[in-house]
VOBAMAR-274567 format. One record per residue (C-alpha): y, z, x; residue number from 1; residue in one letter. Coordinates in steps of 0.5 Angstrom, whole numbers, plus 500, padded with zeros to 3 digits. Each point is the difference from the previous one (the first is absolute). Last residue first. Example, Ala and Ser with C-alpha at 12.3 -4.5 7.8 and 13.67 -1.06 7.14 Angstrom:
<atoms>
+-------+-----+------+-----+---------+
! north !  up ! east ! num ! residuo !
+-------+-----+------+-----+---------+
!   498 ! 514 !  527 !   2 !       S !
!   493 ! 502 !  498 !   1 !       A !
+-------+-----+------+-----+---------+
</atoms>
This chain:
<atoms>
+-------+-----+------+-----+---------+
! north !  up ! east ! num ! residuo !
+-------+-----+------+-----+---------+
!   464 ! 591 !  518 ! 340 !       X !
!   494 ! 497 !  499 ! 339 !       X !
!   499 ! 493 !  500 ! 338 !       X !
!   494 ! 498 !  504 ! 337 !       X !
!   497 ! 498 !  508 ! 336 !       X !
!   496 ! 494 !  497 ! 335 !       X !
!   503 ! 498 !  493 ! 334 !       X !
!   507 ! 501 !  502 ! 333 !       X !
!   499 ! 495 !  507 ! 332 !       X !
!   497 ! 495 !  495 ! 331 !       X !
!   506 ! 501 !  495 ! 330 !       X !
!   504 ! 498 !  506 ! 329 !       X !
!   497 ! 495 !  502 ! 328 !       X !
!   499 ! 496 !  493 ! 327 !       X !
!   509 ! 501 !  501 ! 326 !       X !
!   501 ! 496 !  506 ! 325 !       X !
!   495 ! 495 !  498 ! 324 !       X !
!   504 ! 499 !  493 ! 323 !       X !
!   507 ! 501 !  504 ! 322 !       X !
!   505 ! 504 !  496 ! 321 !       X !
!   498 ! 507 !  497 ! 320 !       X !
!   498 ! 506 !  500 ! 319 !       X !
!   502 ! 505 !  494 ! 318 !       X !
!   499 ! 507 !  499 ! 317 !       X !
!   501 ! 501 !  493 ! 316 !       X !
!   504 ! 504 !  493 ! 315 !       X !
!   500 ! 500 !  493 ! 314 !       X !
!   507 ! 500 !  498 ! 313 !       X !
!   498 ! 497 !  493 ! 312 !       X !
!   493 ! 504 !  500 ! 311 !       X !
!   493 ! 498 !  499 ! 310 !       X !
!   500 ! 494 !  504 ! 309 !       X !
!   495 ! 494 !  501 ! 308 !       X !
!   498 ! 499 !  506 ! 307 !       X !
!   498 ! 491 !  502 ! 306 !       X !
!   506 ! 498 !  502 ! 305 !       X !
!   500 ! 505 !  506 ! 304 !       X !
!   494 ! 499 !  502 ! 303 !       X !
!   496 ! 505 !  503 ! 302 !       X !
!   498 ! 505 !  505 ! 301 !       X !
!   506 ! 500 !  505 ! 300 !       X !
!   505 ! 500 !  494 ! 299 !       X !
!   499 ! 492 !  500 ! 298 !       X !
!   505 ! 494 !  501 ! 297 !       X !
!   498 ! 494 !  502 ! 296 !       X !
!   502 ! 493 !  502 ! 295 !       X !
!   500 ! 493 !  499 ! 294 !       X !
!   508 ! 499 !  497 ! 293 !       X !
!   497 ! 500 !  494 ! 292 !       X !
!   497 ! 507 !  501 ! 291 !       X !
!   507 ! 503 !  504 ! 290 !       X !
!   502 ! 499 !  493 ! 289 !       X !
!   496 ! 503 !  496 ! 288 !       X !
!   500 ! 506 !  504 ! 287 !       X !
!   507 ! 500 !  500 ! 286 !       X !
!   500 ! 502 !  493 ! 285 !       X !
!   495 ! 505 !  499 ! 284 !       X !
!   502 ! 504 !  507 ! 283 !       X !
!   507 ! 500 !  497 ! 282 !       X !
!   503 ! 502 !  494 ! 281 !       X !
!   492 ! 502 !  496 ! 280 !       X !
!   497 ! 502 !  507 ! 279 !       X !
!   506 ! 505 !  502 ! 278 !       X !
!   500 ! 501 !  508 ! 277 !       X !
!   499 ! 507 !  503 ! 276 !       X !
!   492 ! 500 !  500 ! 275 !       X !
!   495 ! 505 !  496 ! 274 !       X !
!   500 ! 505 !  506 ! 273 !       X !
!   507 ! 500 !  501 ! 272 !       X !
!   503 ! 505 !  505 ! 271 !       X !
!   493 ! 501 !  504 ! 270 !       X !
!   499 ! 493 !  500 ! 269 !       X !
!   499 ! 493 !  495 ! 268 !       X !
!   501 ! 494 !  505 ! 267 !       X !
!   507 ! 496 !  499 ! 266 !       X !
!   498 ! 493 !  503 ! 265 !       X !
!   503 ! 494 !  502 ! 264 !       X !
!   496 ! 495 !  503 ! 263 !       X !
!   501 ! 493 !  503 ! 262 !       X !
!   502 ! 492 !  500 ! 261 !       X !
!   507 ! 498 !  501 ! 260 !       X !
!   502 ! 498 !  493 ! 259 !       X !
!   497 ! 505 !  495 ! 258 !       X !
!   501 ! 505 !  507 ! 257 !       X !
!   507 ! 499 !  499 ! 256 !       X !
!   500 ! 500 !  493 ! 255 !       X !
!   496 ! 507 !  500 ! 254 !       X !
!   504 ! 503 !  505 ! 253 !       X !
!   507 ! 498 !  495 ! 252 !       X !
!   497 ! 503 !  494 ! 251 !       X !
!   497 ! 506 !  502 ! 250 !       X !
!   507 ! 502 !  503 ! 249 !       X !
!   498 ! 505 !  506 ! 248 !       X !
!   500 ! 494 !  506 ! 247 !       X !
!   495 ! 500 !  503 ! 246 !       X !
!   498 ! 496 !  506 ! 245 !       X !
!   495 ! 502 !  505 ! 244 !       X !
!   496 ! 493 !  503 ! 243 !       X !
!   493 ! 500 !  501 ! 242 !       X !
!   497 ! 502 !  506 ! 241 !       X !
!   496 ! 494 !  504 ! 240 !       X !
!   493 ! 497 !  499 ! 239 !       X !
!   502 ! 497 !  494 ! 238 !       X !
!   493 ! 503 !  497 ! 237 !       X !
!   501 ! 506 !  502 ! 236 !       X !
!   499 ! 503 !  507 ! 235 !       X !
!   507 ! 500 !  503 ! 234 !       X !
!   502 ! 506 !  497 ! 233 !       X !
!   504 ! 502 !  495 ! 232 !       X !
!   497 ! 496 !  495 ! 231 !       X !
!   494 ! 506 !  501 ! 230 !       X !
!   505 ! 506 !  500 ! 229 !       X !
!   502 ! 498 !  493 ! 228 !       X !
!   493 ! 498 !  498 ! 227 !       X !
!   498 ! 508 !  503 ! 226 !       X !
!   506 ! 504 !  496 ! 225 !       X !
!   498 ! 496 !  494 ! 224 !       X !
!   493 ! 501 !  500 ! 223 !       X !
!   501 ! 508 !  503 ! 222 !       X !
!   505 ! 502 !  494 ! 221 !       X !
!   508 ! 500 !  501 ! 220 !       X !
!   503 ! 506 !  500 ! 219 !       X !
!   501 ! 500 !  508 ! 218 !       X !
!   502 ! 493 !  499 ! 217 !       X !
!   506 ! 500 !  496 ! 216 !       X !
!   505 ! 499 !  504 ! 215 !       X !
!   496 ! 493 !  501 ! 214 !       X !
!   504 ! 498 !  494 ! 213 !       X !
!   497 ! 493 !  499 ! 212 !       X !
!   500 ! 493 !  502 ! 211 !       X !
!   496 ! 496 !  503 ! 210 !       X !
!   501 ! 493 !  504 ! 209 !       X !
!   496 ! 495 !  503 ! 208 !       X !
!   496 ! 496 !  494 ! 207 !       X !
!   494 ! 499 !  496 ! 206 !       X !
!   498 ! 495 !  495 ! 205 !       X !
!   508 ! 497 !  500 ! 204 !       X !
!   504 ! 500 !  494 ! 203 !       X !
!   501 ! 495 !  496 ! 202 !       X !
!   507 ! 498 !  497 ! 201 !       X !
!   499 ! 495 !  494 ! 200 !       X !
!   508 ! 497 !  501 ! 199 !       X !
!   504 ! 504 !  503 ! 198 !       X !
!   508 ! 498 !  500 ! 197 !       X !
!   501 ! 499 !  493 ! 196 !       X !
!   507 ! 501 !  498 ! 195 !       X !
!   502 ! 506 !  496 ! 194 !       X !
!   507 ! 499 !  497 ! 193 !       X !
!   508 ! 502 !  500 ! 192 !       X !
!   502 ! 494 !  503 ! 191 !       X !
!   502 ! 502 !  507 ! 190 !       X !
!   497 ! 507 !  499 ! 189 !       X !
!   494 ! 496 !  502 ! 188 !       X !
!   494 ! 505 !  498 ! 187 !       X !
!   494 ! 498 !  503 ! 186 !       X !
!   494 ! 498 !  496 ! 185 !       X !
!   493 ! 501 !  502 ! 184 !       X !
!   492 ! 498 !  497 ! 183 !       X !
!   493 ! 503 !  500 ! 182 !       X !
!   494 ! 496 !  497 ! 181 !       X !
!   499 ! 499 !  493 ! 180 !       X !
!   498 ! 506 !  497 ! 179 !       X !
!   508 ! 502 !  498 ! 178 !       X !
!   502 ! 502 !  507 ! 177 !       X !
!   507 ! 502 !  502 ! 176 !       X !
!   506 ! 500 !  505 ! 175 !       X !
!   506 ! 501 !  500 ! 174 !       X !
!   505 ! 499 !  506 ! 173 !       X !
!   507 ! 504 !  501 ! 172 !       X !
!   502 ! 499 !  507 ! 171 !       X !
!   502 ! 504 !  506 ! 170 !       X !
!   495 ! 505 !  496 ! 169 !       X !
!   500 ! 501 !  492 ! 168 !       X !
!   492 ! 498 !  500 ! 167 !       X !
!   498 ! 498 !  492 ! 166 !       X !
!   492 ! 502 !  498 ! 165 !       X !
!   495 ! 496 !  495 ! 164 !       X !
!   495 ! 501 !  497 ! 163 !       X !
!   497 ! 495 !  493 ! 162 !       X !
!   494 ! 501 !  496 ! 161 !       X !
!   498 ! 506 !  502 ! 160 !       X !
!   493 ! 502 !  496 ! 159 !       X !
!   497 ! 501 !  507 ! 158 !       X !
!   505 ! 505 !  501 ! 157 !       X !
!   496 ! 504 !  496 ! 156 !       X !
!   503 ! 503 !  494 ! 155 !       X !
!   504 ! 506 !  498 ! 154 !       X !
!   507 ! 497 !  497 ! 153 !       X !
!   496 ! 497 !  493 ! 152 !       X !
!   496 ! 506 !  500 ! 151 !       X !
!   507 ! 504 !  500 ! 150 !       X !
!   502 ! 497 !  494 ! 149 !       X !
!   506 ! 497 !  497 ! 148 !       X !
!   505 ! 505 !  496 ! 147 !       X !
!   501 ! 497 !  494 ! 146 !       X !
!   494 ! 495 !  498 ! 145 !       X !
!   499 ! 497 !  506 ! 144 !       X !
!   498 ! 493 !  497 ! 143 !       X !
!   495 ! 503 !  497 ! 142 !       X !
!   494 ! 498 !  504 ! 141 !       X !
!   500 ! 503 !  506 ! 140 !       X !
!   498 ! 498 !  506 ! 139 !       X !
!   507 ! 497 !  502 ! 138 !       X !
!   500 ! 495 !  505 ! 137 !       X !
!   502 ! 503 !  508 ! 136 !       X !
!   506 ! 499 !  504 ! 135 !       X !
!   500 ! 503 !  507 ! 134 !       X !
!   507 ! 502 !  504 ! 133 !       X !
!   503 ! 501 !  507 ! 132 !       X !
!   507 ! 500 !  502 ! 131 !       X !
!   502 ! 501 !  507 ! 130 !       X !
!   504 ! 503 !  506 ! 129 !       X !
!   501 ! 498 !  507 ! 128 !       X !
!   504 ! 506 !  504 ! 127 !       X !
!   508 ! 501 !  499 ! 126 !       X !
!   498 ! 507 !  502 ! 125 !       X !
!   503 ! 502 !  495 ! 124 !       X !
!   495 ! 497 !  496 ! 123 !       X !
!   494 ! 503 !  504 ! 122 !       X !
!   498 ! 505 !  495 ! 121 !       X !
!   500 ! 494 !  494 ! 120 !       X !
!   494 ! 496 !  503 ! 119 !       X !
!   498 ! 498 !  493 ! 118 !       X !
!   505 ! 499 !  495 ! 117 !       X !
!   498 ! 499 !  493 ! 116 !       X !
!   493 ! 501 !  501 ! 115 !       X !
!   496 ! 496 !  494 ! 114 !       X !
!   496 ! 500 !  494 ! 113 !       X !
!   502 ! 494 !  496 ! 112 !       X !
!   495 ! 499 !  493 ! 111 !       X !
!   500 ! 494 !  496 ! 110 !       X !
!   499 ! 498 !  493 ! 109 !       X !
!   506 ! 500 !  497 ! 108 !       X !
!   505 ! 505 !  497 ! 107 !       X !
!   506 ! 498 !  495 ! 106 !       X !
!   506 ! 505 !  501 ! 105 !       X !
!   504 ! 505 !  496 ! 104 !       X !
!   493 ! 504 !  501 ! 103 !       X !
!   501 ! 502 !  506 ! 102 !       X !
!   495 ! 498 !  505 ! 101 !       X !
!   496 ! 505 !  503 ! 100 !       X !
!   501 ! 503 !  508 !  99 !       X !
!   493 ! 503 !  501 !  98 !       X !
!   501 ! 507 !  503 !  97 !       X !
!   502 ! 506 !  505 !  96 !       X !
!   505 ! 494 !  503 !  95 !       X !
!   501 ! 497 !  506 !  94 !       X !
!   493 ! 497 !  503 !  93 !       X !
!   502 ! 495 !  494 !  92 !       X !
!   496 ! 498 !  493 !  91 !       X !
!   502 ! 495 !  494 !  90 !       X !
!   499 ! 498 !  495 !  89 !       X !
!   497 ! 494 !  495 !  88 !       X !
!   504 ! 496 !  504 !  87 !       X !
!   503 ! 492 !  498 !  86 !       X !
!   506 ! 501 !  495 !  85 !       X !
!   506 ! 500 !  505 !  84 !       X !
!   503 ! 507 !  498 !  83 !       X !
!   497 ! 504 !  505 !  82 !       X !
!   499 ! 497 !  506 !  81 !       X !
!   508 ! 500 !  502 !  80 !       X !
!   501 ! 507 !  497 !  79 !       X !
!   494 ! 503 !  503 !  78 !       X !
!   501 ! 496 !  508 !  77 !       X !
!   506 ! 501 !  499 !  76 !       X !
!   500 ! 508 !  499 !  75 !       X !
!   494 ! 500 !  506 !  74 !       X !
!   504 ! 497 !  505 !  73 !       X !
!   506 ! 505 !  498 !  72 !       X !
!   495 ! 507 !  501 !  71 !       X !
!   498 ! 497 !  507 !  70 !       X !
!   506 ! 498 !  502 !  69 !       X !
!   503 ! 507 !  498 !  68 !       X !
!   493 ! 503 !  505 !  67 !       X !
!   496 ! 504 !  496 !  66 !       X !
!   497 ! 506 !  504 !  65 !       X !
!   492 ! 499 !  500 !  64 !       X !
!   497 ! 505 !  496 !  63 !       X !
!   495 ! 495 !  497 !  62 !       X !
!   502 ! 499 !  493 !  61 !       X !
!   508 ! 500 !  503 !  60 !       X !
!   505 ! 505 !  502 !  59 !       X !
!   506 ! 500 !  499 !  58 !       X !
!   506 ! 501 !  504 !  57 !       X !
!   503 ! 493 !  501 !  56 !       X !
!   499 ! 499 !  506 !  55 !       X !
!   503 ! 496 !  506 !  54 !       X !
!   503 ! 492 !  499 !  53 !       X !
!   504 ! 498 !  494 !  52 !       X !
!   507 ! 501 !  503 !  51 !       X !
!   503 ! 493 !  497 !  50 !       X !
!   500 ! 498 !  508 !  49 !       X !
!   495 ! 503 !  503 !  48 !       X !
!   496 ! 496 !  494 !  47 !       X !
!   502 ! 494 !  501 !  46 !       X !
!   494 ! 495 !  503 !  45 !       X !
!   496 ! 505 !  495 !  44 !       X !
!   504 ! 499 !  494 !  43 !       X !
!   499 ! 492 !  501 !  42 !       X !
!   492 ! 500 !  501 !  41 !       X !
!   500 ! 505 !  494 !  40 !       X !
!   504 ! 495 !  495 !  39 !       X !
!   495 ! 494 !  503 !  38 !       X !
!   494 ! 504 !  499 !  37 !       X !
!   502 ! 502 !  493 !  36 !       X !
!   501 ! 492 !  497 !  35 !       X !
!   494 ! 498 !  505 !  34 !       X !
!   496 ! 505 !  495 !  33 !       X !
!   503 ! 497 !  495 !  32 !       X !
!   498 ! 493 !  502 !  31 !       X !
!   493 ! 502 !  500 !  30 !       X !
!   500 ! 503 !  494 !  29 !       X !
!   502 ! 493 !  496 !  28 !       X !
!   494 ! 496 !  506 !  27 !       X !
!   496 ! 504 !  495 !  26 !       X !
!   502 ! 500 !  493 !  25 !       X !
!   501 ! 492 !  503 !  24 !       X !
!   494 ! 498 !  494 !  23 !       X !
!   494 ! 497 !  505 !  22 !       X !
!   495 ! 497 !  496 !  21 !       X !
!   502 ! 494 !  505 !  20 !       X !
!   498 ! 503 !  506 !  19 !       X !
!   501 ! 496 !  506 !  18 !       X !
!   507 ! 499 !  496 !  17 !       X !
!   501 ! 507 !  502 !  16 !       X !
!   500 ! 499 !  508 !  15 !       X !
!   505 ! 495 !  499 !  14 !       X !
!   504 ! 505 !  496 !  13 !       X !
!   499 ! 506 !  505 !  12 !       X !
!   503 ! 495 !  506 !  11 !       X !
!   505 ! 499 !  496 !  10 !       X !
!   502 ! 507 !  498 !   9 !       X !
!   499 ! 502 !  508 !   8 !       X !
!   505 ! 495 !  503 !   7 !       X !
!   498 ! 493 !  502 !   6 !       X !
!   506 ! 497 !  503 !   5 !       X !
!   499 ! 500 !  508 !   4 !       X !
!   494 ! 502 !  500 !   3 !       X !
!   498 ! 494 !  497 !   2 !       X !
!   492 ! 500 !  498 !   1 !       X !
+-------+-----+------+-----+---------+
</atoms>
């Protein structure tokens, strides 16, 4: 395709006419979606500026202290999607539960989970930061009724019909998966649109670098701590260490890696014996990506599109990145154990 003039709603609509049962309820969601992206994109470039950095002095559902870009990326992402007809409910890792469409608006027939602004510890630090969301078909069948149900969010991200994630970085890029392969848009602030910049990307079967908070190793169990001592080492599979690089933001450690090839891993440990990061908001999502571009996700025994949640906060480790990369640690896990 044209990278110079085919912007995300174009190459929505192309895909669309693949599928002529397609009614636009679903290329409609995305476009609100992009909607709130860009507004979000425009206040993190000037948030020093209009004093929405630094904390609001709330606490959240997971006893994290809300950052005020946090709270106003979450308040855009509820009233842009809200009101568009296309959700059934909504669910983010920033409220105590599901978020339902008010009644004065028509309700459809998808789910969004998301994670308004991933990575926001390191806003002040002018550190890349992201959105990640995953949208879901309704399980239910009364149109949600008037309050949505909690069996229509907990679902499997094996369910997912569509995952994406925005990088607020040097630039604004989107990037998303509907099952047919992994695709990026980068904003030009020029004409205000997401252009195609990344067609199908494929991540590498094993790669050089890894990325993990290895201030965390003592709490780590024996498997982990001797898969990160074995690429350490020039006896893996490479033949020599593999790259350290971590970032602090999952957003922007996994789209470097998606690109570049590698692992990015938050083990369960002494602090977090069920994992750190959300399944629903985060693992779920990305996991469906990184599957269409070749690679894997796994808790460190199991798939992670294949767990089905209990609880809309629910939380997991997470491996993920290079299929190869990822199969190895969960050998590692498998040989020397999990325990914390």
């Amino acid at each position: 395709m044209d990278r110079e003039t085919t912007n995300l709603q174009h190459f929505l609509i192309e895909k669309q006419r693949e599928h002529p049962e397609a009614t636009g309820e679903f290329t409609s969601l995305f476009a609100e979606i992009l909607l709130a992206s860009k507004i979000i994109s425009r206040e993190v470039r000037k948030a020093g500026l209009v004093e929405i950095l630094g904390l609001t002095g709330k606490i959240n559902v997971q006893g994290e202290e809300v950052k005020k870009l946090d709270e106003y990326s979450l308040q855009v992402f509820v009233r842009v999607l809200q009101r568009g007809g296309s959700l059934c409910v909504m669910a983010s890792e920033e409220t105590e539960d599901i978020i339902r469409i008010p009644d004065k608006y028509p309700k459809g027939k998808y789910v969004l989970v998301f994670d308004p602004l991933d990575g926001s510890s390191n806003i002040e630090a002018n550190v890349s930061i992201g959105t990640i969301f995953g949208i879901y078909k309704r399980r239910s069948e009364d149109e949600c009724g008037h309050d949505g149900n909690y069996e229509d969010v907990l679902q499997p991200a094996k369910n997912l019909v569509a995952a994406g994630y925005v990088i607020y970085g040097s630039s604004t890029m989107f990037v998303y998966t509907t099952g047919q392969g992994v695709h990026g848009f980068t904003m030009d602030p020029s004409v205000g649109e997401f252009l195609l910049s990344h067609e199908n990307i494929q991540t590498p079967k094993r790669g050089k670098i890894y990325s993990v908070n290895e201030g965390n190793y003592n709490s780590w169990s024996e498997g982990i701590r001797k898969y990160i001592d074995y690429i350490k080492s020039d006896k893996n599979k490479n033949g020599k260490p593999y790259k350290s690089r971590y970032i602090g933001s999952l957003v922007a450690d996994f789209h470097r890696n998606l690109l570049y090839g590698g692992i990015f891993l938050y083990p369960r440990d002494k602090k977090a014996k069920n994992g750190k990061l959300r399944l629903l908001y985060e693992a779920g999502p990305l996991a469906m990506i990184v599957q269409q571009a070749g690679g894997y996700a796994s808790n460190g025994v199991k798939n992670i599109l294949d767990i089905e949640p209990t609880e809309i906060h629910q939380r997991t480790p997470l491996f993920i990145g290079s299929k190869e990369d990822v199969l190895e640690v969960e050998e590692f896990i498998k040989k020397y154990g999990d325990e914390v």
